[in-house]
Residue frames as a rotation matrix with the C-alpha (Angstrom) as fourth column:
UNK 1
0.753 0.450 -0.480 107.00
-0.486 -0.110 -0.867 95.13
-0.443 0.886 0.136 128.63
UNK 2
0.010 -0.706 0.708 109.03
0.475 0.627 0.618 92.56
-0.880 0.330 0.342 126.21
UNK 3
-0.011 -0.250 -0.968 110.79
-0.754 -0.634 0.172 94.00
-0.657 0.732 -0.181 123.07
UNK 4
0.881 0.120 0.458 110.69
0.202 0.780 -0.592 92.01
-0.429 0.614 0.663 120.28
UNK 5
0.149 -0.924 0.352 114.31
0.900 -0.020 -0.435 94.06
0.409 0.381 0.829 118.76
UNK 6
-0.405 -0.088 -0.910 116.19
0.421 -0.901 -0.100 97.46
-0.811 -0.424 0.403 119.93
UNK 7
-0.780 0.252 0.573 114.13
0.271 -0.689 0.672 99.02
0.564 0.680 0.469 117.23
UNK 8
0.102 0.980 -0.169 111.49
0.544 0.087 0.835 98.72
0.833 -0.177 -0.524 119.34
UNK 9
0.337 -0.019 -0.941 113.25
0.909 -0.252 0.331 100.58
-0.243 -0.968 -0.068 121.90
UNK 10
-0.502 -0.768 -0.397 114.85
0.507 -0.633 0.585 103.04
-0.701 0.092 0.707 119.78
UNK 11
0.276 0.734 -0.620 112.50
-0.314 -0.541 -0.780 103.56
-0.909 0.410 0.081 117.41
UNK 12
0.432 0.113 0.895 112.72
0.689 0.599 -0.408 102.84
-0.582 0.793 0.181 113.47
UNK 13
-0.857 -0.496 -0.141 115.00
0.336 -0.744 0.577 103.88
-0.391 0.447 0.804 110.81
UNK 14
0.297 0.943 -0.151 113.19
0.837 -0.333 -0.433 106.50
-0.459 0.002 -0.889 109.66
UNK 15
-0.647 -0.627 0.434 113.16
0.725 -0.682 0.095 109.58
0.236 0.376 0.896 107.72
UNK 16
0.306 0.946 0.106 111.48
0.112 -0.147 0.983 112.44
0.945 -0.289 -0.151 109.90
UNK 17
-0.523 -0.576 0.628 112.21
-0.539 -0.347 -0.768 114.32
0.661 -0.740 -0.129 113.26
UNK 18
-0.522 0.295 0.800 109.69
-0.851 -0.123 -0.510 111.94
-0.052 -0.948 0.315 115.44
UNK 19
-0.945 -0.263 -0.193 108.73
-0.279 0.959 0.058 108.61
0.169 0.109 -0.980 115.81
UNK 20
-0.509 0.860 -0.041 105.28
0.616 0.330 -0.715 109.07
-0.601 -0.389 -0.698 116.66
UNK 21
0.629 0.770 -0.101 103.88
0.118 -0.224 -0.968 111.80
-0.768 0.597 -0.232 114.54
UNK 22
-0.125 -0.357 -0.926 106.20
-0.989 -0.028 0.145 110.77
-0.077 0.934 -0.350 111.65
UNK 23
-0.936 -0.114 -0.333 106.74
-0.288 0.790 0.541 107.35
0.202 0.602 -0.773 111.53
UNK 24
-0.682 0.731 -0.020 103.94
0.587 0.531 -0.611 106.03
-0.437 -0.428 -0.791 113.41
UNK 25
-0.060 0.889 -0.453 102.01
-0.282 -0.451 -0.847 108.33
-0.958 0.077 0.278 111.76
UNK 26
-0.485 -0.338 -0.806 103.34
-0.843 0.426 0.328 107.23
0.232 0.839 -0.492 108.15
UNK 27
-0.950 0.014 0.311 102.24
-0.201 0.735 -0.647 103.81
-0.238 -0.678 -0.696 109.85
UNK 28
-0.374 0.916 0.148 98.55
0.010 0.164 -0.986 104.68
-0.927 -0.367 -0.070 109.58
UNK 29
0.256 0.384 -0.887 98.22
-0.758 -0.489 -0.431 106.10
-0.599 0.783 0.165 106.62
UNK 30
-0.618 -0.157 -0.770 99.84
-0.698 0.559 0.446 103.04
0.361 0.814 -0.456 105.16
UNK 31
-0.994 0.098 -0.041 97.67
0.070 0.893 0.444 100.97
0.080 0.439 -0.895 106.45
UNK 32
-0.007 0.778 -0.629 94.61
-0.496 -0.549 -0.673 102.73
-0.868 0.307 0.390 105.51
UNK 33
-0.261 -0.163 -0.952 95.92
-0.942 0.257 0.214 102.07
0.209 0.953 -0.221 101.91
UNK 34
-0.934 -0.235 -0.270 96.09
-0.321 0.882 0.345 98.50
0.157 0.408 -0.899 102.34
UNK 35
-0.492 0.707 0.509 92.87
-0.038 0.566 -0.823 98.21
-0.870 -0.424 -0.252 103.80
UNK 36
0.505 0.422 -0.753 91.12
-0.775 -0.162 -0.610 100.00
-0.380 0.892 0.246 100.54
UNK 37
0.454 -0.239 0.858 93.36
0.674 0.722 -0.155 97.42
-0.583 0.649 0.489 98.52
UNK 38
0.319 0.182 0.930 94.34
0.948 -0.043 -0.316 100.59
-0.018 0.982 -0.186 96.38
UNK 39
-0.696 -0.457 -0.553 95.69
0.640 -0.744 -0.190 103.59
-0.325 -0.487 0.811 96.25
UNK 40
0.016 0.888 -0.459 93.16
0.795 -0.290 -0.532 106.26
-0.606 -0.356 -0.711 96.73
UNK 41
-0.106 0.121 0.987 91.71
0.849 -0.506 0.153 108.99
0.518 0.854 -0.049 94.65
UNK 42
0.107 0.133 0.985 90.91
-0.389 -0.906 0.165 111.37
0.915 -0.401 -0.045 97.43
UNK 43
-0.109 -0.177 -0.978 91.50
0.731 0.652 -0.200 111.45
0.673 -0.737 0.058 101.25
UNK 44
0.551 0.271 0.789 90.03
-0.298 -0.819 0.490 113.49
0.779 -0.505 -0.371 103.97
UNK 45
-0.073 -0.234 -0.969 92.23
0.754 0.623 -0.208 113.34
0.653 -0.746 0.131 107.32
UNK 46
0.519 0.397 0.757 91.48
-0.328 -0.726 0.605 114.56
0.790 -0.562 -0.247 110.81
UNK 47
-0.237 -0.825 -0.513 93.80
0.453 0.373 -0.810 115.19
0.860 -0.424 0.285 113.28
UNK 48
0.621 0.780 -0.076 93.50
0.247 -0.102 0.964 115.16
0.744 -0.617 -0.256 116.82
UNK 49
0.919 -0.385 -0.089 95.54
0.204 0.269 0.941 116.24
-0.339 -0.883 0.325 120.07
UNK 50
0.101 -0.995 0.010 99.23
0.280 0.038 0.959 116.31
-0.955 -0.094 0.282 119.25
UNK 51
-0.591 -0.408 0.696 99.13
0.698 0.174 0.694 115.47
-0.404 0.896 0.182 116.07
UNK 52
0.748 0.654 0.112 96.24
0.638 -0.663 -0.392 118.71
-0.182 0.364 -0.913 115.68
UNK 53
0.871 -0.404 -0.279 99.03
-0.312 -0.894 0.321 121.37
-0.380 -0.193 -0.905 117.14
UNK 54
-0.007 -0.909 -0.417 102.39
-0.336 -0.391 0.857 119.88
-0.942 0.147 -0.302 116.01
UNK 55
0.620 0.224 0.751 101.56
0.383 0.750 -0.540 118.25
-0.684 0.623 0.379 112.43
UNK 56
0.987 -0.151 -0.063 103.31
-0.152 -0.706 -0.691 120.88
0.059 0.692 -0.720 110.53
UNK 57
0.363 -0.923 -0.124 106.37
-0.932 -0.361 -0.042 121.10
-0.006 0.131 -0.991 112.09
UNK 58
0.088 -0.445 0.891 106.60
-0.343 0.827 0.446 117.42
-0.935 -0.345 -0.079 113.07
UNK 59
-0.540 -0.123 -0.832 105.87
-0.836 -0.037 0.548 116.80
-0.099 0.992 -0.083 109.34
UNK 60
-0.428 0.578 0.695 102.79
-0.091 0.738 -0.669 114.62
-0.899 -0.349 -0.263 110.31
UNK 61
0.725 0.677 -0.130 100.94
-0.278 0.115 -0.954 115.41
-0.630 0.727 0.272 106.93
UNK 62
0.016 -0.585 -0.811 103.77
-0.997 0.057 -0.060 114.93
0.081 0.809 -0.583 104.87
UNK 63
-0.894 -0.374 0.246 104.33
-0.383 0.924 0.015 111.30
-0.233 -0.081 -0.969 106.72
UNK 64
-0.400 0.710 0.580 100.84
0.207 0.687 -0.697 110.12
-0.893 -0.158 -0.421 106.63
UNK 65
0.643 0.363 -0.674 100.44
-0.557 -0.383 -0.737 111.25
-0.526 0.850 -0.044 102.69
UNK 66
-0.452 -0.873 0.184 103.73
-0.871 0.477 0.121 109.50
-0.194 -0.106 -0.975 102.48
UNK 67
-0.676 0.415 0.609 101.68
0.069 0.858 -0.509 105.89
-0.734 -0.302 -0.609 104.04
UNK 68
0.205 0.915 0.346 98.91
0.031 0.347 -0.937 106.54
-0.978 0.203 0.043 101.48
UNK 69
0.397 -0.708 -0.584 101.79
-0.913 -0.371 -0.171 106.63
-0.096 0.601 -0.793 99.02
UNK 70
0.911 0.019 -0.412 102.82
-0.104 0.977 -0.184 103.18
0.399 0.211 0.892 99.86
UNK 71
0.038 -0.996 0.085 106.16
-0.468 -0.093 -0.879 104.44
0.883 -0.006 -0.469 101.29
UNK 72
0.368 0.000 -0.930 107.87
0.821 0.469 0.325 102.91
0.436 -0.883 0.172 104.21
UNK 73
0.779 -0.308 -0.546 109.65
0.228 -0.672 0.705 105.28
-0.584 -0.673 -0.453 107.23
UNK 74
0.115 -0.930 -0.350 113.02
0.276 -0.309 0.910 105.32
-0.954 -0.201 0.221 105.50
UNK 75
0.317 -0.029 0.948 111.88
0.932 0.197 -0.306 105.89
-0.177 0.980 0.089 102.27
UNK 76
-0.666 -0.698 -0.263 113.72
0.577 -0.705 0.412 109.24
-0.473 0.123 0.872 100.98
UNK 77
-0.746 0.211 0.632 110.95
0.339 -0.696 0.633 110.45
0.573 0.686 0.448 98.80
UNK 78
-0.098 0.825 -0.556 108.83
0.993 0.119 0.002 111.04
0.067 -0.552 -0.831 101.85
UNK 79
-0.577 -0.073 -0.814 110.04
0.341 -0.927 -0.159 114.91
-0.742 -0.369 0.559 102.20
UNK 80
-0.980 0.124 -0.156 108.23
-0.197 -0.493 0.847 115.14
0.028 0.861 0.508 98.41
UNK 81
-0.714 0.672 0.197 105.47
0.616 0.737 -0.277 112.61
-0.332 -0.077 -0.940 99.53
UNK 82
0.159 0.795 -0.585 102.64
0.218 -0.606 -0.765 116.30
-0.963 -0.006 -0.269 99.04
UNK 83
0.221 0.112 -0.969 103.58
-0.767 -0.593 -0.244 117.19
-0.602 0.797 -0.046 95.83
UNK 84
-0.895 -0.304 -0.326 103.66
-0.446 0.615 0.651 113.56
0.003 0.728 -0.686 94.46
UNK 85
-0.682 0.702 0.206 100.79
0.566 0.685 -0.460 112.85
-0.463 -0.197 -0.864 95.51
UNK 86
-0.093 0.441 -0.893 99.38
-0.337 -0.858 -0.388 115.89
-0.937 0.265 0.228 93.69
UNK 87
-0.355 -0.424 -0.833 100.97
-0.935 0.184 0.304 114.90
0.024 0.887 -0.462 90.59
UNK 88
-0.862 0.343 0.374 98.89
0.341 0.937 -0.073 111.44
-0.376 0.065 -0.924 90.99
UNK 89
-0.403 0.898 0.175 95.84
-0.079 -0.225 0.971 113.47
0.912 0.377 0.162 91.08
UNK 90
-0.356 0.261 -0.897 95.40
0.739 0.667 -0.099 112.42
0.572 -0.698 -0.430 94.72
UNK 91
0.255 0.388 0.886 92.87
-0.073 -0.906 0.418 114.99
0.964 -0.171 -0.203 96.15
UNK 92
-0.215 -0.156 -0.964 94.26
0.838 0.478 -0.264 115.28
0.502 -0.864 0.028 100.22
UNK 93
0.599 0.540 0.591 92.10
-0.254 -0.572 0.780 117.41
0.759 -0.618 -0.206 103.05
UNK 94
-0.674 0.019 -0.738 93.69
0.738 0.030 -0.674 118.02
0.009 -0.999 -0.034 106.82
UNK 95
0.700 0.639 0.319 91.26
-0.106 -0.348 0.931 119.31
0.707 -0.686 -0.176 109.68
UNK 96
-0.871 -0.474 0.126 92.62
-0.059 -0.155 -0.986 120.42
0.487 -0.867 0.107 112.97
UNK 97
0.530 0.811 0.249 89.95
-0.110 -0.225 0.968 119.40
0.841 -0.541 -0.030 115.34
UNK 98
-0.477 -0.268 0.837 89.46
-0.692 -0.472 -0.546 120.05
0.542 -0.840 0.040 118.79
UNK 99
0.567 0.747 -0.347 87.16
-0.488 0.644 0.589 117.26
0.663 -0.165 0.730 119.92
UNK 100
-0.040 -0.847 0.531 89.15
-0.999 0.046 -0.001 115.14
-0.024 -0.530 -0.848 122.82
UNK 101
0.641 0.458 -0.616 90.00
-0.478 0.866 0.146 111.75
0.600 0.201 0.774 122.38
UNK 102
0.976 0.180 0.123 91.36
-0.211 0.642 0.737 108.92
0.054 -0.746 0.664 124.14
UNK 103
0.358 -0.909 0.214 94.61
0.805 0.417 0.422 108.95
-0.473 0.021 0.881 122.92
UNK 104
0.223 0.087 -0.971 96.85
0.064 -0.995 -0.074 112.32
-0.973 -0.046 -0.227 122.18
UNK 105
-0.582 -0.460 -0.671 98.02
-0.613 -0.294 0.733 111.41
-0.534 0.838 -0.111 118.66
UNK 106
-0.212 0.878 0.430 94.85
0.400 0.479 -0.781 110.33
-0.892 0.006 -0.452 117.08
UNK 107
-0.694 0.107 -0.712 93.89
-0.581 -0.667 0.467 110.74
-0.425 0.738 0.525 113.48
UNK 108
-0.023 0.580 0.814 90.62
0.246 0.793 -0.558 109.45
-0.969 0.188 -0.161 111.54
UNK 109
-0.752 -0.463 -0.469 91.17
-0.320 -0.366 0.874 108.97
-0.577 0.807 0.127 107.69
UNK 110
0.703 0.699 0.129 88.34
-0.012 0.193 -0.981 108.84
-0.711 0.688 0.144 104.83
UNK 111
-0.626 -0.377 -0.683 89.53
-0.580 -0.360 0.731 107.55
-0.521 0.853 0.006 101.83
UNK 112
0.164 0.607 0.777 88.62
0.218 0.746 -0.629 106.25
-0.962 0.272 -0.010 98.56
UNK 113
-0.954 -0.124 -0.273 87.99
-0.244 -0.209 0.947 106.45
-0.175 0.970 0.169 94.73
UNK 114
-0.232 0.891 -0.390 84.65
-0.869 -0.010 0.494 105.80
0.436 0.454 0.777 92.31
UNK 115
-0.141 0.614 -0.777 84.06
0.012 0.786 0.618 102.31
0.990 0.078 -0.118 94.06
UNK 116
0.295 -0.039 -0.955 84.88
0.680 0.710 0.182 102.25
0.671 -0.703 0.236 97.38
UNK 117
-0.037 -0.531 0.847 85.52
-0.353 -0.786 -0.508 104.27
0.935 -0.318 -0.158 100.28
UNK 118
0.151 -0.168 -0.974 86.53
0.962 0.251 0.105 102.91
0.227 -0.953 0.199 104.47
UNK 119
0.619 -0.031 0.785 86.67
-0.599 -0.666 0.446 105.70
0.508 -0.746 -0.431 107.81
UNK 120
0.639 -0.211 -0.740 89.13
0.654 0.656 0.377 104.31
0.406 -0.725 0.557 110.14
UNK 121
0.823 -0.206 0.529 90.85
-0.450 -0.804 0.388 105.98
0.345 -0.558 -0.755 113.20
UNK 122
0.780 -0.207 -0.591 94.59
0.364 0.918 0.157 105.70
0.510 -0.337 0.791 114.42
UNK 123
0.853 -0.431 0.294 96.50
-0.507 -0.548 0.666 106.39
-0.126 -0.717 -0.686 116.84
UNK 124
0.228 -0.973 0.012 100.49
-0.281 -0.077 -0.957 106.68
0.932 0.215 -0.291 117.22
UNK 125
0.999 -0.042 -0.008 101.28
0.006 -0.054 0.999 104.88
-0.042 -0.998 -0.054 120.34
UNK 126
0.437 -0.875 0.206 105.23
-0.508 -0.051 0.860 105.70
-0.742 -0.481 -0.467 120.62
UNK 127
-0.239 -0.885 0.400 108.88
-0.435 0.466 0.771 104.27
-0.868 0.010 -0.496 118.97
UNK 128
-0.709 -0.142 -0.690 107.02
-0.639 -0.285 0.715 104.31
-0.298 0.948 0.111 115.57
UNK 129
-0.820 0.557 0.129 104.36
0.519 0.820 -0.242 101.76
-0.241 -0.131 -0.962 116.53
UNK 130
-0.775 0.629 0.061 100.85
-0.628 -0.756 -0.186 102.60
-0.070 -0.183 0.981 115.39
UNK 131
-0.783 0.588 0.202 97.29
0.517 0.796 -0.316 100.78
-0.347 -0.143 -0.927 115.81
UNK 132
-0.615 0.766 0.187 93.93
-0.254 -0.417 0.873 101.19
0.746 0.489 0.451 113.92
UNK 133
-0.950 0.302 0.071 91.24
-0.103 -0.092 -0.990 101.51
-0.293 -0.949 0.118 116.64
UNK 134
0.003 0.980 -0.200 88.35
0.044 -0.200 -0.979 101.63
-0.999 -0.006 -0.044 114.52
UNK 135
-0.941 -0.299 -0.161 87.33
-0.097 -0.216 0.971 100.90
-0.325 0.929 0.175 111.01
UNK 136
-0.764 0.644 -0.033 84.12
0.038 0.096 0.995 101.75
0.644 0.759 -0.098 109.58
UNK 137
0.131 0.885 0.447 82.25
-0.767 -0.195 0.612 101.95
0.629 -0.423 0.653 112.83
UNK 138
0.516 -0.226 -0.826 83.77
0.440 0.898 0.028 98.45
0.735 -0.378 0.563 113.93
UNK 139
0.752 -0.574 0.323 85.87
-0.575 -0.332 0.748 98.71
-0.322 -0.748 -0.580 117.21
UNK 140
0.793 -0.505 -0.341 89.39
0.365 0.842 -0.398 96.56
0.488 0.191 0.852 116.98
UNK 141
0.927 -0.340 -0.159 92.90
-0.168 -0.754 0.636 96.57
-0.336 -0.562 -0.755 117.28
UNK 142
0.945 -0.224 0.237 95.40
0.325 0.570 -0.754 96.32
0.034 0.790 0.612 114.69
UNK 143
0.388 -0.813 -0.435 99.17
-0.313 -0.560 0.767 96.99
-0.867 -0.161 -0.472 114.81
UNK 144
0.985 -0.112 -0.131 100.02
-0.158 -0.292 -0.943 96.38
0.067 0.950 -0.306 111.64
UNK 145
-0.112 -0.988 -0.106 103.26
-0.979 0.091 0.182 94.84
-0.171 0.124 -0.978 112.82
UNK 146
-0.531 -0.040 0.846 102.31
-0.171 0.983 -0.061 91.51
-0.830 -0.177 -0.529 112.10
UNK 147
-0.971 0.094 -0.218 100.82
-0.136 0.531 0.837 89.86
0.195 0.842 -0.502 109.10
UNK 148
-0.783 0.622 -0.004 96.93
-0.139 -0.181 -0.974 90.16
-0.607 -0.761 0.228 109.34
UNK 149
-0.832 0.373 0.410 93.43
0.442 -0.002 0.897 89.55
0.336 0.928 -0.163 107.71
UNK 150
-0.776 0.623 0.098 89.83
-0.568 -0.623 -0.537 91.18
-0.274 -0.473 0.838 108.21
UNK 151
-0.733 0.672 -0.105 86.93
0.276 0.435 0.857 89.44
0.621 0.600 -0.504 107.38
UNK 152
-0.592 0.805 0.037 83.67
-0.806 -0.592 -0.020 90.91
0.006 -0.042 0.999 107.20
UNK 153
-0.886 0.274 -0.374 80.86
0.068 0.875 0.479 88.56
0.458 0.399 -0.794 107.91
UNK 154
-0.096 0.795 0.598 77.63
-0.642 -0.509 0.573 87.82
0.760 -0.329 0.560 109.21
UNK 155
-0.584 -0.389 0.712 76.95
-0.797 0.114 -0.593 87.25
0.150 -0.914 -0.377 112.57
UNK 156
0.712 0.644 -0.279 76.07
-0.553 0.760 0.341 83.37
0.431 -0.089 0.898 112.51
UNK 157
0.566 -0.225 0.793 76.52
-0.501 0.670 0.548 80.53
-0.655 -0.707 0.267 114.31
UNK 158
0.540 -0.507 0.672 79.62
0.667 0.745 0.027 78.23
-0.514 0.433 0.740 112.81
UNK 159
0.919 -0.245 0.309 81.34
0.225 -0.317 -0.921 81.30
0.323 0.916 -0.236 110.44
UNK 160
0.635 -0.646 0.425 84.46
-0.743 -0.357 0.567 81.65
-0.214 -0.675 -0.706 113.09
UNK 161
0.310 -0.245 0.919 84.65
-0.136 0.945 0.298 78.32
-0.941 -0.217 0.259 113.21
UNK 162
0.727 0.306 0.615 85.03
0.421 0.509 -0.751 78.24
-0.542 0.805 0.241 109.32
UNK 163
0.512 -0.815 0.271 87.77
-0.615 -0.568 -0.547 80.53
0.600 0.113 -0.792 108.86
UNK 164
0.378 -0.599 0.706 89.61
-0.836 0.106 0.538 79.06
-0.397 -0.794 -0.461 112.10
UNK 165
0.549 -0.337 0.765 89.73
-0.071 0.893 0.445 75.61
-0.833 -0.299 0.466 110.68
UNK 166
0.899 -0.207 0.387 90.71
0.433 0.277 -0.858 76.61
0.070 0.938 0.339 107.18
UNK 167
0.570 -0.795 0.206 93.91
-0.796 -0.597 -0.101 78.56
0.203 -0.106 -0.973 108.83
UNK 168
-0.028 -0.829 0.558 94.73
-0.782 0.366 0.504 75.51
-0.622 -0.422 -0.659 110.63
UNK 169
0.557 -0.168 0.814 94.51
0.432 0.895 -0.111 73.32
-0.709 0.413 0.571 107.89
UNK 170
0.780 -0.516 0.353 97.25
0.305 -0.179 -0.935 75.21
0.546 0.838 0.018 106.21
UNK 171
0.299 -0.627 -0.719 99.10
0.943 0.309 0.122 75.46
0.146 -0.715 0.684 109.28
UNK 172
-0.244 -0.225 0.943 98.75
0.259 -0.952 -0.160 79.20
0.934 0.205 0.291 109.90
UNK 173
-0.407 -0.015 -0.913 99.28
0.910 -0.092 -0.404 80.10
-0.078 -0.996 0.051 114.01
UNK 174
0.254 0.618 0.744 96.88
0.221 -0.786 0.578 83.04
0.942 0.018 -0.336 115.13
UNK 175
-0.678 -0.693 0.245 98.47
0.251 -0.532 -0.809 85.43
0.691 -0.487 0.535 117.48
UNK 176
-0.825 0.430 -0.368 95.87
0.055 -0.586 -0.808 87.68
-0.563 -0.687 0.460 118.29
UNK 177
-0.590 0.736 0.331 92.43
0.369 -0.119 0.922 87.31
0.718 0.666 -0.201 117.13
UNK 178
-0.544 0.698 -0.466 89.06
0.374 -0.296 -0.879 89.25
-0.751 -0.652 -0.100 118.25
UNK 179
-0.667 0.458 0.587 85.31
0.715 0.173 0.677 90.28
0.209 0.872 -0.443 116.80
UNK 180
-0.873 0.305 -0.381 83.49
0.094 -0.662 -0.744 93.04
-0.479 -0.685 0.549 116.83
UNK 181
-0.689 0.594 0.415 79.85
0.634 0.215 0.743 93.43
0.352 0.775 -0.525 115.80
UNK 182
-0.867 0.131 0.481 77.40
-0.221 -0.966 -0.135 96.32
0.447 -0.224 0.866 116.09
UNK 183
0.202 0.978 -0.041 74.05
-0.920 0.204 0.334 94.07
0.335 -0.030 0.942 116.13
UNK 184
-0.584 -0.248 0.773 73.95
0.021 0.947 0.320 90.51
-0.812 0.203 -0.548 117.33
UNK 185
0.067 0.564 0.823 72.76
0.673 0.583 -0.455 88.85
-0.736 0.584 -0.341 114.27
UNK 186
0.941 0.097 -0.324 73.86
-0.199 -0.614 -0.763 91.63
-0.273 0.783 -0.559 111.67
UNK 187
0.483 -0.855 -0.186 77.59
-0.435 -0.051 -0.899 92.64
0.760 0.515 -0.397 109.88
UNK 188
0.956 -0.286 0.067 80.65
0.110 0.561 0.821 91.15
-0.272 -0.777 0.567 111.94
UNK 189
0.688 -0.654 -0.314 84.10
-0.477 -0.083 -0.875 91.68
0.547 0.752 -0.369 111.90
UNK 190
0.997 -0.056 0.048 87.02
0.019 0.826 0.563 89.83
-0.071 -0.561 0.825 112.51
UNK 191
0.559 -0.827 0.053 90.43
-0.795 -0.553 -0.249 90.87
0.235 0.097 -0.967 113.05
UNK 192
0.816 -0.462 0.347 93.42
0.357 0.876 0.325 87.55
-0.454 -0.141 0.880 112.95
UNK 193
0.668 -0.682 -0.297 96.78
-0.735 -0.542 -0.408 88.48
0.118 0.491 -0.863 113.21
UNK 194
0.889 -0.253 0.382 99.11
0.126 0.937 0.327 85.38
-0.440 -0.242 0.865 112.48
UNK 195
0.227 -0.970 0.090 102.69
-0.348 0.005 0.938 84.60
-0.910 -0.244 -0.336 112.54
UNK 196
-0.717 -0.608 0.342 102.83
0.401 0.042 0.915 83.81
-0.571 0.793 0.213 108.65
UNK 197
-0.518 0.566 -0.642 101.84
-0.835 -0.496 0.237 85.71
-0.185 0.659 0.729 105.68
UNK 198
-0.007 0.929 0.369 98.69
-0.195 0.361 -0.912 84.54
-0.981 -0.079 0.179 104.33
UNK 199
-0.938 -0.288 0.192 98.61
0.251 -0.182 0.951 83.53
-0.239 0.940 0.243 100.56
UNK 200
-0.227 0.862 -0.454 95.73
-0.970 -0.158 0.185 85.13
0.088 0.483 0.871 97.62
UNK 201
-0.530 0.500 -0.685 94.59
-0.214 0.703 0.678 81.42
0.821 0.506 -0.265 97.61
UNK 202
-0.608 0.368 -0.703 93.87
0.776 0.461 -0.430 80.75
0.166 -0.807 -0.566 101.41
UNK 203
-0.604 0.453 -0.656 92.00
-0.195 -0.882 -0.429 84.56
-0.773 -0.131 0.621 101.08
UNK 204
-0.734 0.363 -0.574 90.69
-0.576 0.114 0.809 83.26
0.359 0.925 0.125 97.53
UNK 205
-0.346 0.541 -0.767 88.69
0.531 0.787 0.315 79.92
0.773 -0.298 -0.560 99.79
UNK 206
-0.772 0.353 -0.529 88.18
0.480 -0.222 -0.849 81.72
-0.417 -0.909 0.002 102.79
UNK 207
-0.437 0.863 -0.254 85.74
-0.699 -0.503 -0.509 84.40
-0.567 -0.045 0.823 100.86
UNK 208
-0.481 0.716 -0.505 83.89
-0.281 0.420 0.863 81.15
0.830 0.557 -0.001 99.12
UNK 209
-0.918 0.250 -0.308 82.74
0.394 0.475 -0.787 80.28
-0.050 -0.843 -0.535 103.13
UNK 210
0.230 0.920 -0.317 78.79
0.935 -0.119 0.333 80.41
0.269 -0.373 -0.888 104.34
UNK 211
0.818 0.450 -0.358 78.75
0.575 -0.640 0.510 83.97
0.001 -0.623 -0.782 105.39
UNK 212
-0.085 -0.932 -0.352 81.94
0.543 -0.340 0.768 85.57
-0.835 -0.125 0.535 104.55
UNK 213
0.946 0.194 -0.260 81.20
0.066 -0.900 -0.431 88.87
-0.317 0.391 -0.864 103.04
UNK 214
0.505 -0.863 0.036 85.05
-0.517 -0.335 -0.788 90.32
0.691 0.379 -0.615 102.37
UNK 215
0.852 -0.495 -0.170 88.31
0.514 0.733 0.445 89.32
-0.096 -0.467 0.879 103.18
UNK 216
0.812 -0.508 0.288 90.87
-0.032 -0.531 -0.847 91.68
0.583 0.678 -0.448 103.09
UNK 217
0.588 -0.707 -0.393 95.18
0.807 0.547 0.223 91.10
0.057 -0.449 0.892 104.06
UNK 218
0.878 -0.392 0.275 97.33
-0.400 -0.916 -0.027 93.41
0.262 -0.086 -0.961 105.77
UNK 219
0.295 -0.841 -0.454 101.16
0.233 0.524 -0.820 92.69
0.927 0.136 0.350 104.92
UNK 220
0.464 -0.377 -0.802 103.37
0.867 0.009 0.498 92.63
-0.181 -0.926 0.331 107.71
């Protein structure tokens, strides 16, 4: 395995006794938020495996209330992160299930407000790293350490292609890209994580394309 820095070996600064069901859990929960676009009005979360039996003490809810807070790992107000989010109004459900999943520190998070609500499932995979496995029913795989967009579309012929060339005609290198789709010929999604931030204008043209339902950017 190649490190990209010794954080990656040590883990992130961080505030929080554990790097997997704190930060990496913090991790998800922010980037829940960013999918919605928004901070949420309510949030159900289910926790699975590890993160069922040690959430308390590790201080898993606190970190992943924290992430739908907008905070990062080292932010200080993370120990308050439950009782600011109250004081937003932010309604926030845990479940301890039992159900077994594929990975031991697994959580799936409903959120939303009056317009909009997304389901997506992630998992803490170590040293504060975390990946979204699922959003909405889609399969994927997001790490959220990289600069990233989604783009909902329908499954035709040429709508890859139409995104791909408008990245490279702004000179924008794709790392890691893959699509998942439930139907041939129905919704599509498309996960493109690239080595520079995207601007609101190249997201502003991309959703005027043939078939390009949403577009939504996940900072680095």
């Amino acid at each position: 395995m190649k490190y990209r820095s010794v954080f990656d070996i040590i883990g992130p600064v961080m505030v929080g006794p554990s790097s997997s069901h704190t930060a990496g859990a913090l991790r998800i929960g922010r980037m829940a938020r960013q999918l919605l676009g928004r901070e949420p009005k309510w949030a159900k979360i289910y926790l699975y495996g590890s993160f069922a039996d040690t959430y308390k003490g590790h201080g898993t809810d606190v970190a992943i209330t924290g992430g739908l807070l907008d905070f990062d790992t080292f932010d200080t107000r993370m120990g308050d992160s439950m009782k600011i989010a109250s004081e937003k109004g932010i309604d926030i459900e845990f479940f301890e299930e039992s159900a077994k999943t594929d990975h031991p520190n697994t959580a799936k998070i409903r959120i939303g407000d009056d317009e909009e609500d997304i389901e997506l499932v992630g998992i803490s995979i170590g040293g504060g790293k975390a990946e979204i496995t699922e959003l909405n029913g889609f399969d994927l795989r997001l790490s959220g350490h990289h600069p990233a967009i989604l783009v909902m579309h329908n499954d035709r012929f040429g709508a890859i292609a139409s995104v791909t060339q408008i990245l490279a005609k702004y000179e924008i290198n794709i790392g890691h890209m893959e699509v998942s789709r439930r139907e041939q010929g129905q919704d599509a999604l498309m996960v493109i994580e690239t080595d520079q931030n995207i601007d609101p204008e190249i997201v502003t043209q991309l959703e005027k394309e043939e078939h390009i339902m949403q577009v939504v950017k996940v900072s680095d």
